[in-house]
N, C-alpha and C positions, 0 to 999 in steps of 0.2 A: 504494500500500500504506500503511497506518495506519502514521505513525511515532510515535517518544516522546509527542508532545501530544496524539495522539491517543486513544492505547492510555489516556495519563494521564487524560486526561477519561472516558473510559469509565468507567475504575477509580474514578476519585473520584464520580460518578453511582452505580454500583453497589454501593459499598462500603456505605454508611445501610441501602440498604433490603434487603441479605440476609444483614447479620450477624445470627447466631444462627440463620435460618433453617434449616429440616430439609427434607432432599428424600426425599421420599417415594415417587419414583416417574421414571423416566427414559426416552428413547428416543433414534435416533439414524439416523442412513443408514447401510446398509448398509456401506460402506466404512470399512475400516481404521481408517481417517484419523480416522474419526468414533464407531468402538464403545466407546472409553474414556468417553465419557460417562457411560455406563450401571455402570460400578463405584460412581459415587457415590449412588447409591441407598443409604437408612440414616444416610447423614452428615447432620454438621452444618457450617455452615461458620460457620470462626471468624474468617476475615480473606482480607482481596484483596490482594494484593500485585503487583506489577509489573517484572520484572525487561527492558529493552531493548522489545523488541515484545510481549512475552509475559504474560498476567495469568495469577496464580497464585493461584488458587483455592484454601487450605487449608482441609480440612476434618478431622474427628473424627468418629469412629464411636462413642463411650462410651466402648468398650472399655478397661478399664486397662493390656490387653497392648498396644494399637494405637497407636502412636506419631504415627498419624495419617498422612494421604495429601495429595498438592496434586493438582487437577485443573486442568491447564496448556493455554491457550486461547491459539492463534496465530491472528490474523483473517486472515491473508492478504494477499488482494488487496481482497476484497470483503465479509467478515465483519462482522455485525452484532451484537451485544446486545442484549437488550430485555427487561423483567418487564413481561409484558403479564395481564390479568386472566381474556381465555378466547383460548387458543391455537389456530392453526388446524394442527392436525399434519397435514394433508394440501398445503400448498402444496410448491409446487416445489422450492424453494429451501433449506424449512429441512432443516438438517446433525444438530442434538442439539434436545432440549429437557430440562428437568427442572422436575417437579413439585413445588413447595415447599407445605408442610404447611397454609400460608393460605389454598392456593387459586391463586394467581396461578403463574404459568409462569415459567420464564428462559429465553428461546428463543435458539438461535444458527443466523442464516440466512446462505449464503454460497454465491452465483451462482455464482462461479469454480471452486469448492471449493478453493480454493490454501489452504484454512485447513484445522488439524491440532489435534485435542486427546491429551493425553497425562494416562496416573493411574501417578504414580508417588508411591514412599513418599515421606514428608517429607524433601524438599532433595537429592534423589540424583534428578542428573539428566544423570549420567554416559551415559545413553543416549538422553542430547536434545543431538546433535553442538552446534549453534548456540548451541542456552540455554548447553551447559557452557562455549563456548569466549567468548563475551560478554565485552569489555571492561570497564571502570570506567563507573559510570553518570557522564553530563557534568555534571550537578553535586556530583558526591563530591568529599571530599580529593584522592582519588587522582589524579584526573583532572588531570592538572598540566602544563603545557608540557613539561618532563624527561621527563614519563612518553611522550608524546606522540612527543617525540625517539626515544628507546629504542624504542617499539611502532613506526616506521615507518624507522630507518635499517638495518634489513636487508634490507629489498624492494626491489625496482625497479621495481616497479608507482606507476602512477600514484597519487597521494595522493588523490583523491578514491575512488577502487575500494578503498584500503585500508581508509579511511573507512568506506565501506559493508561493509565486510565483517564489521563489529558487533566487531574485536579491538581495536583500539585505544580505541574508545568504543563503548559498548554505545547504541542507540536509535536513530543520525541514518542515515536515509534520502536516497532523491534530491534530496526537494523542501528539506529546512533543509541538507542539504550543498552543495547550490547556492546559497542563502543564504549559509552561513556564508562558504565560498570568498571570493565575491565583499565580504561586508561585512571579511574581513582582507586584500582585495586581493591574492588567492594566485591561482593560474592553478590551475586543478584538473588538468591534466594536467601538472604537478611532480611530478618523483618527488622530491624530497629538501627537508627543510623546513630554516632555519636557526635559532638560538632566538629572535630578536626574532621572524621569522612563526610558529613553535610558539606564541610569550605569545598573540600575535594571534588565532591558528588555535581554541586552546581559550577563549578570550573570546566569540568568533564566534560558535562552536557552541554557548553559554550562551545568549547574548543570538538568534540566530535559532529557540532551542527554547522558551526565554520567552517570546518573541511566539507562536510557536504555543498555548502556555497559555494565556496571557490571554484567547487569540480562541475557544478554544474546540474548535481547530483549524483543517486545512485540507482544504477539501471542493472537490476538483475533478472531481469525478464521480459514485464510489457514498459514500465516508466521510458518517455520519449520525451524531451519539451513541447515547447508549441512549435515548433521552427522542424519536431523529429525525427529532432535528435538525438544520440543516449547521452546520458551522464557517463564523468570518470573516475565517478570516488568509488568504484569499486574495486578499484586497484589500488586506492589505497587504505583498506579496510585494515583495522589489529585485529580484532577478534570475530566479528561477525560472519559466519560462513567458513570458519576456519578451523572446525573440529576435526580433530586427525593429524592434526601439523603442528609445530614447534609455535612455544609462543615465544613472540618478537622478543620479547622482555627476557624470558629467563631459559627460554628452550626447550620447558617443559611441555606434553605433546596435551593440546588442547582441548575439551568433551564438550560432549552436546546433550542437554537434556531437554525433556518437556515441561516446563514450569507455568502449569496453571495454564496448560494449553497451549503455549508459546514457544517453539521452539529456541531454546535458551544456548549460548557457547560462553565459557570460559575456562581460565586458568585454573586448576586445581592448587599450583602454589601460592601463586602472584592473588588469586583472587577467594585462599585458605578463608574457611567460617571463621 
């Protein structure tokens, strides 16, 4: 699934070439999941934004009563982006499309359909469970060791599942939470963190989502950007994907388990309970 760097490079791709743009015209699959699309027919969009996994499409209708709408794009599993210049509305795959005033498309195609769009008014998104419950983004103020402490010493769950579950930090997925883990030398099946591994823990998860920035992402299967293309930080992964092999750090040959459904890798030394 597209995490932070991923969703970010999207958004920073898309964001030039459809501000101001007018959509003139919409379509979408028949499912649920998919017919919010079609509300923003008439808009304009004035900004992209990105809130954890989720780009957030603002738009403006003119209207001086309209306070304005976001139209909220979850990729999924498999979801793609793309302003392409002539659309093929009949392939399999694609979920929305919309017609912008110049002619070119913004299409969003998604295999799995695990991906969801929503049109809700400006910033109420009290009935987007996930979006509303969303941690601190990992490089905010907020995001602090203390805060970190606080968000996880009331559970008993594993610290990496809590991780994932977007409240304590909003964005990190399987692949930079296996990362991060392993570069603060935490055991991802810890439930309790202490504050020297908290300072560690939200360092981690800075520096293993910056490397996903820089590269572009990580593309281990379907993740393509909007331009699709793949990402390159999967060449430069430490741990994730890499049970069976030495680890970078100490040599030691690195496992894989399933943790609360998740397919989990680390050190057995480096990353001792």
């Amino acid at each position: 699934m597209p995490e932070l760097p991923e969703v970010e490079t999207i958004r920073v791709q898309l964001k030039p070439r459809l501000l101001d743009s007018s959509i003139v015209d919409a379509g979408s699959h028949w499912s649920a999941k998919f017919t919010p699309a079609m509300e923003a027919v008439g808009s304009e969009l004035v900004d992209i934004r990105r809130r954890g996994k989720y780009l957030i499409f603002e738009v403006d209708s003119g209207s001086t009563s309209d306070l304005g709408h976001d139209l909220i794009i979850h990729l999924g599993m498999t979801g793609r982006l793309a302003v392409v210049s002539e659309a093929d509305l009949d392939h399999p795959h694609l979920r929305a499309w919309w017609r912008l005033a110049d002619g070119d498309t913004l299409t969003f195609h998604d295999a799995r359909r695990f991906g969801r769009i929503h049109w809700v008014p400006r910033g109420h998104y009290a009935g987007i469970a996930t979006l509303a419950a969303l941690g601190p983004e990992p490089f905010d103020e907020e995001f602090t060791a203390q805060h970190l402490l606080e968000a996880t010493k009331r559970s008993a769950r594993h610290l990496k599942t809590q991780i994932l579950s977007q409240r304590p930090v909003a964005g990190v997925g399987n692949i930079y939470a296996d990362e991060a883990f392993w570069m603060a030398r935490i055991n991802p099946a810890a439930r309790q963190l202490s504050k020297p591994r908290a300072i560690r823990l939200v360092e981690a998860i800075r520096v293993a989502l910056q490397s996903g920035l820089d590269n572009g992402g990580t593309t281990l299967r379907d993740y393509v950007d909007s331009q699709g293309q793949t990402g390159e930080n999967q060449h430069r992964l430490f741990c994730y994907g890499r049970s069976g092999e030495p680890c970078e750090r100490c040599s030691t040959i690195m496992r894989r388990r399933e943790l609360d459904g998740r397919g989990t890798t680390w050190c057995p030394v480096c990353q001792a309970r």
